[in-house]
C-alpha positions as CSV (number, residue, x, y, z in Angstrom):
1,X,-3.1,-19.9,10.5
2,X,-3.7,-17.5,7.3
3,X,-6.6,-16.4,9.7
4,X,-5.1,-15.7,12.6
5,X,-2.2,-13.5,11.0
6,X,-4.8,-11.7,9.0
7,X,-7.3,-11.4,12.3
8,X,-3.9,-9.8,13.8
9,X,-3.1,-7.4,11.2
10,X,-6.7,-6.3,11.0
11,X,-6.4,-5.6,15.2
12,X,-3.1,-3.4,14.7
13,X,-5.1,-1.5,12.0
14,X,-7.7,-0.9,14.1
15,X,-5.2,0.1,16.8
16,X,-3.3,2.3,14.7
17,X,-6.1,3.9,13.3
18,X,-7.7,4.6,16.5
19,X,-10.8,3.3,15.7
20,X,-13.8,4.8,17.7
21,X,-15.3,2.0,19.2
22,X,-12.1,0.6,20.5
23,X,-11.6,3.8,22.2
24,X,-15.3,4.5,23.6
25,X,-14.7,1.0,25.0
26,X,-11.4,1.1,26.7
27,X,-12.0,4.8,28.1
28,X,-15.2,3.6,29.2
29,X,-13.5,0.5,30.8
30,X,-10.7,2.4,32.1
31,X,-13.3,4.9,33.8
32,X,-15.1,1.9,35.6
33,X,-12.1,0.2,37.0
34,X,-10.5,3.6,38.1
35,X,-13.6,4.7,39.9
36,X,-14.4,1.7,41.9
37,X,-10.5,1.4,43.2
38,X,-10.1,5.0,44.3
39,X,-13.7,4.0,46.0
40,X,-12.1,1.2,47.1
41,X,-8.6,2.4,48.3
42,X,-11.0,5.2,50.4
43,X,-12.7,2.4,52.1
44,X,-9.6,-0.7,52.3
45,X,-7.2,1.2,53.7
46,X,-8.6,3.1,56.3
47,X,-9.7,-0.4,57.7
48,X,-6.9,-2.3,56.5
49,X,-5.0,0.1,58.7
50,X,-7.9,-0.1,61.3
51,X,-7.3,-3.5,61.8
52,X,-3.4,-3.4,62.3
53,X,-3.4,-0.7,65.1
54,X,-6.8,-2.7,66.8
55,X,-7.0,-5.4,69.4
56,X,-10.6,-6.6,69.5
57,X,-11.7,-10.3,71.1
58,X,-12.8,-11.4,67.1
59,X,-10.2,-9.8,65.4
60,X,-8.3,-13.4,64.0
61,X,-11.8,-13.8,63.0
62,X,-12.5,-10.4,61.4
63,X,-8.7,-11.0,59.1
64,X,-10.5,-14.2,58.3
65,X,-13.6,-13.4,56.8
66,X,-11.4,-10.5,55.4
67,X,-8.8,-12.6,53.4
68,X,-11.9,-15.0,52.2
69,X,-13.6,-12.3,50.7
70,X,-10.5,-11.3,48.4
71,X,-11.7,-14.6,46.6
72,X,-16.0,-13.0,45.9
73,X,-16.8,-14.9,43.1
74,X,-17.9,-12.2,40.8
75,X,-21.0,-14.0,39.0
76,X,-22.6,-14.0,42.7
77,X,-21.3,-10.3,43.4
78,X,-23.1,-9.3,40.0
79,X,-26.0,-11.4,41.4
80,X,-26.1,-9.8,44.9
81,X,-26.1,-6.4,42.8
82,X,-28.9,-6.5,40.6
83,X,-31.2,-7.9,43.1
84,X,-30.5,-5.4,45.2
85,X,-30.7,-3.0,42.5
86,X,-33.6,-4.5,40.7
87,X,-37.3,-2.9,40.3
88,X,-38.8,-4.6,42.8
89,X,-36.5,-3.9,45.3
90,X,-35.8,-1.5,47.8
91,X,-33.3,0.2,46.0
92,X,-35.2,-0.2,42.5
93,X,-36.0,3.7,42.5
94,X,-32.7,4.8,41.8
95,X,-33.1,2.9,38.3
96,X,-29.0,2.0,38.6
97,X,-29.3,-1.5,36.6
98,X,-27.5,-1.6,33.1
99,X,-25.7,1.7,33.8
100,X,-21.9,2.3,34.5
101,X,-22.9,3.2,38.5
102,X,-24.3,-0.4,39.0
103,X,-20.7,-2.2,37.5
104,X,-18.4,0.5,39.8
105,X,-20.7,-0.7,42.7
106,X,-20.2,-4.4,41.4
107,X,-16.4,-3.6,41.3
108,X,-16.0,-1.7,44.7
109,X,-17.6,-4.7,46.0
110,X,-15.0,-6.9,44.6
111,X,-11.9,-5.1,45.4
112,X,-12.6,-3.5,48.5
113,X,-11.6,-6.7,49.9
114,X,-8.4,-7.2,48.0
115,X,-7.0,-3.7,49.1
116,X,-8.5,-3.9,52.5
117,X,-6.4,-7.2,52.8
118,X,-3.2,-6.4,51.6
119,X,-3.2,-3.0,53.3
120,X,-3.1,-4.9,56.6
121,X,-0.6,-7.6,55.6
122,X,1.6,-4.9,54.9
123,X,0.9,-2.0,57.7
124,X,1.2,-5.0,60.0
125,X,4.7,-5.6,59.9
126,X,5.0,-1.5,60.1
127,X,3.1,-2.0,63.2
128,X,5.5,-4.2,64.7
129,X,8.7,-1.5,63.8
130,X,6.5,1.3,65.0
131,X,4.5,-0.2,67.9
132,X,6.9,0.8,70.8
133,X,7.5,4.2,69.8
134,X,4.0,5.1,69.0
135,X,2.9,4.2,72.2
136,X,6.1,6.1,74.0
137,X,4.3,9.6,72.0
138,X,1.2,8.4,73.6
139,X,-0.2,8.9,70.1
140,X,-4.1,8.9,69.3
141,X,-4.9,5.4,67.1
142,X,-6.0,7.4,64.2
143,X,-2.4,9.0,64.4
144,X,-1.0,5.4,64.5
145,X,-2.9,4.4,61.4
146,X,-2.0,7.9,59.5
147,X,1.9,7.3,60.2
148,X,1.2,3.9,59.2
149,X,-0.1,4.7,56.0
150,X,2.2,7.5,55.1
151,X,5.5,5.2,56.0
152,X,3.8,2.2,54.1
153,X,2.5,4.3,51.0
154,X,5.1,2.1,48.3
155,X,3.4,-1.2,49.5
156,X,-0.5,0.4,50.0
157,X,0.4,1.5,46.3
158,X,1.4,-1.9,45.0
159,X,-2.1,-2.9,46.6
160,X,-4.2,-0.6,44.8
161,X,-2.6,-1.5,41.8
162,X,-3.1,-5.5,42.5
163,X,-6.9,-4.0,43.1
164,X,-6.7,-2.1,40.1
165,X,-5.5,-5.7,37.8
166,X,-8.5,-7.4,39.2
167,X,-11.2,-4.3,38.2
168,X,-10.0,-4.5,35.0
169,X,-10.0,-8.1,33.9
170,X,-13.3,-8.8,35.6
171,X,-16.3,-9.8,33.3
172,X,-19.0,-12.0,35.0
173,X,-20.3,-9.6,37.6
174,X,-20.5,-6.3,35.7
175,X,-21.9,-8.6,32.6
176,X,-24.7,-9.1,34.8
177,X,-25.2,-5.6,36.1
178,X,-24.2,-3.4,32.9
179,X,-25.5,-5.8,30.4
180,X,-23.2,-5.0,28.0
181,X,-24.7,-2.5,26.5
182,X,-23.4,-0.7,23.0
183,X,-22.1,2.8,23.9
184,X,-23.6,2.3,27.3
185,X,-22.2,-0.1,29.4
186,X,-20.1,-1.9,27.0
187,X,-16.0,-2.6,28.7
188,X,-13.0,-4.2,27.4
189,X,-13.5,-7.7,28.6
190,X,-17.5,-7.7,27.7
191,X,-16.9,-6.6,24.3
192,X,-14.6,-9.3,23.7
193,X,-17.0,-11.9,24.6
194,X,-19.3,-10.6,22.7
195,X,-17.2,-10.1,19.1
196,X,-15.7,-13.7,19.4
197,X,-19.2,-14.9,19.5
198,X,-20.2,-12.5,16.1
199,X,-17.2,-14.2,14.8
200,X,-15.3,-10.4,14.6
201,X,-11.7,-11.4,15.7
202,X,-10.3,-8.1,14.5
203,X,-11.8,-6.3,17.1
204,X,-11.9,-9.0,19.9
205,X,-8.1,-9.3,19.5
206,X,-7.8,-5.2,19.3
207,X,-9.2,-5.1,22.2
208,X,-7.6,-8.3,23.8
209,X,-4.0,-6.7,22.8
210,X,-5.0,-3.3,24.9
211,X,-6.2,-5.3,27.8
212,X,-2.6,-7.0,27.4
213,X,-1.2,-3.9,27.4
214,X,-3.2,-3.0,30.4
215,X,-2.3,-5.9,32.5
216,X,1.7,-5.8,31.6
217,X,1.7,-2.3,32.8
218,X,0.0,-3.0,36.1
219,X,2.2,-6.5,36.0
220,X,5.1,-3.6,35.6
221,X,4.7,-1.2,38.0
222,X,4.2,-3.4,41.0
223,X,7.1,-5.5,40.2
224,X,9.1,-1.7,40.3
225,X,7.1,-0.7,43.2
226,X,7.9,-3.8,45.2
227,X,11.4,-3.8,44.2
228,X,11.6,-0.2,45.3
229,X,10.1,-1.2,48.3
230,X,13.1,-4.1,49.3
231,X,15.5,-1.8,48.5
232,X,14.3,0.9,50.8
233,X,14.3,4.1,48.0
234,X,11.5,6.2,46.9
């Protein structure tokens, strides 16, 4: 117990003194997540609003394969990745492996989904408000899915945000394609595996408290975002 409080106190020191490797690692971590869901949000909601103005034959089957992807399992992501990215592979020449490029790719990959998803869950019901007027103004589809997205913009928020919890926390995928490199590739939830095992709790739980912080913010702002959405107000 002795250990734990003084493991603590050593964290908040670190915290308050802003130590540098704490902050190379969460800007660095910060700068991954944030990348891949604005790459991400370009991507999911385009299609997520794509698929709520569309009536294809396989589109039950597209939403499908859609909503089982929001559940990759990152190892096989990371996987999927560096063998794609690897030497000996088509891709090799780019020499992406181990840098922060390859873990936003790794991350895109992962939340594309998750946005994509939840875009459509929400712009559907839009869709159903909307549908009959649209059509009245003989309006284009990609004028559907842009009214769509600018009368659903609370909800497509509260999805990049749920995207943005997920980028964050994720470890087994971009362990596999950064390598956890020191002052390289080296993120919040990497560097935590690795100082537990060195047996240096001080900084494991510095950086475990800022990824709290991280995920209670997040945890925050799309409980106010959805409540702001119920309510109707901006």
């Amino acid at each position: 117990m002795n250990e734990l409080l003084a493991g603590i106190g050593d964290a908040f020191s670190l915290l308050i003194a802003l130590d540098p490797d704490l902050l190379e690692i969460s800007s660095l971590s910060l700068q991954v997540s944030l990348t891949a869901v604005l790459i991400a949000a370009v991507i999911g909601l385009p299609f997520g609003a794509w698929l709520s103005v569309s009536r294809f034959r396989y589109r039950r089957s597209a939403i499908a394969i859609l909503n089982a992807l929001m559940g990759l399992p990152p190892v096989v992501v990371g996987l999927i990745v560096y063998l794609l990215f690897s030497r000996s592979s088509p891709f090799g020449v780019f020499n992406l492996l181990f840098t922060p490029t390859a873990m936003i790719i790794a991350q895109t990959i992962l939340v594309t989904p998750i946005i994509a998803s939840l875009t459509h869950q929400t712009l559907r019901e839009l869709w159903f408000q909307y549908h009959d007027l649209l059509i009245s103004m003989n309006a284009s589809k990609w004028q559907r899915m842009k009214t769509l997205l600018w009368e659903g913009r609370r909800g497509l928020l509260t999805a990049s945000l749920t995207g943005f919890g997920r980028a964050i926390g994720e470890i087994g995928a971009i362990m596999i394609v950064g390598g956890n490199i020191d002052h390289l590739t080296r993120v919040l939830t990497t560097a935590i595996a690795l100082e537990v095992g060195k047996g240096n709790f001080p900084l494991a739980l510095g950086l475990g408290f800022i990824l709290i912080a991280i995920a209670i913010f997040i945890n925050m702002a799309v409980h106010i975002l959805s409540k702001t959405e119920r309510e109707g107000t901006w």
